[in-house]
C-alpha positions as CSV (number, residue, x, y, z in Angstrom):
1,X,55.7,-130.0,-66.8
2,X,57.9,-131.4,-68.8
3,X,60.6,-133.9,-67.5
4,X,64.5,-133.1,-68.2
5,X,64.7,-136.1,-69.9
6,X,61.9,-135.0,-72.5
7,X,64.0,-131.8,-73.0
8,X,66.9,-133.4,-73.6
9,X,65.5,-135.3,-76.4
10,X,64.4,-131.9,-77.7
11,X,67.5,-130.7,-77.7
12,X,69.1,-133.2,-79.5
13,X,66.9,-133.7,-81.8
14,X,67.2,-129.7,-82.8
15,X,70.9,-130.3,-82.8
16,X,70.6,-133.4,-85.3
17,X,68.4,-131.3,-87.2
18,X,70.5,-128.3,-87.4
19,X,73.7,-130.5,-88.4
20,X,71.8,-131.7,-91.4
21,X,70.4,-128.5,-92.8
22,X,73.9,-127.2,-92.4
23,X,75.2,-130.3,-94.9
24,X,72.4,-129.0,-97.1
25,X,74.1,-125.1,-97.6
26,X,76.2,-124.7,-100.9
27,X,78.9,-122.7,-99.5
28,X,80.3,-119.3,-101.2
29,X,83.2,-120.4,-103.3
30,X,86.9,-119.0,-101.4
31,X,86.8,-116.2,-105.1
32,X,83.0,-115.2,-104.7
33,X,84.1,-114.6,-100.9
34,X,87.2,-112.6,-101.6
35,X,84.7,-110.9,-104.2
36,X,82.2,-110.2,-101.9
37,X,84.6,-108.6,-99.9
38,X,86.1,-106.0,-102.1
39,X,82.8,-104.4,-102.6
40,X,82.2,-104.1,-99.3
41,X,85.3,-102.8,-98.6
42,X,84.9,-99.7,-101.7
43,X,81.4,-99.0,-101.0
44,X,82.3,-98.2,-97.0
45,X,85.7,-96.3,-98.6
46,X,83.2,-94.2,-100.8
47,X,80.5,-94.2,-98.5
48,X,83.3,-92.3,-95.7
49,X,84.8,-90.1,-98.5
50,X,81.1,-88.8,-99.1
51,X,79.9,-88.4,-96.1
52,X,83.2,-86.7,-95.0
53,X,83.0,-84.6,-97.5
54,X,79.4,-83.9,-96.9
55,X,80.7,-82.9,-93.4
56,X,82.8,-80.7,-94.6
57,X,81.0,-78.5,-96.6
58,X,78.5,-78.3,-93.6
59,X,81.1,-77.2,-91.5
60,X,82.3,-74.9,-94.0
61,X,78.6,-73.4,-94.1
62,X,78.2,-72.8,-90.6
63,X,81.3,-71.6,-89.7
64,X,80.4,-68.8,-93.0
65,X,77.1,-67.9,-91.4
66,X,78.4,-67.6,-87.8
C-alpha cells in the first residue's frame, strides 16, 4: 500500500507535468476563435430551420392522412 506521502509526489508530479504540456499548446488566435464561432452558430441556425421544417411537413402528412 502505498504511503500518502508517495501519492502526493504523484500528484505533483502530474500537476508539474500537466502545467508544462499546457505551455506547449499554440493557442487559437482571438479571429480564428471568433471564426470558429460563426460557423457554429449558422450550421445549428440551418441545422433548426431544417429540421423544423422537416417537422413540419411531417405534421402536415399526418394530420392529411388522419
Amino acid at each position: 500500500m502505498e504511503t500518502t506521502k508517495k501519492k502526493e509526489n504523484k500528484l505533483v508530479a502530474f500537476a508539474k507535468e500537466s502545467y508544462a504540456e499546457l505551455r506547449k499548446v499554440v493557442w487559437p488566435s482571438k479571429e480564428d476563435v471568433i471564426s470558429s464561432v460563426k460557423v457554429v452558430i449558422i450550421s445549428t441556425v440551418i441545422i433548426a430551420a431544417v429540421l423544423g421544417l422537416i417537422d413540419v411537413l411531417l405534421l402536415l402528412g399526418v394530420q392529411a392522412i388522419f
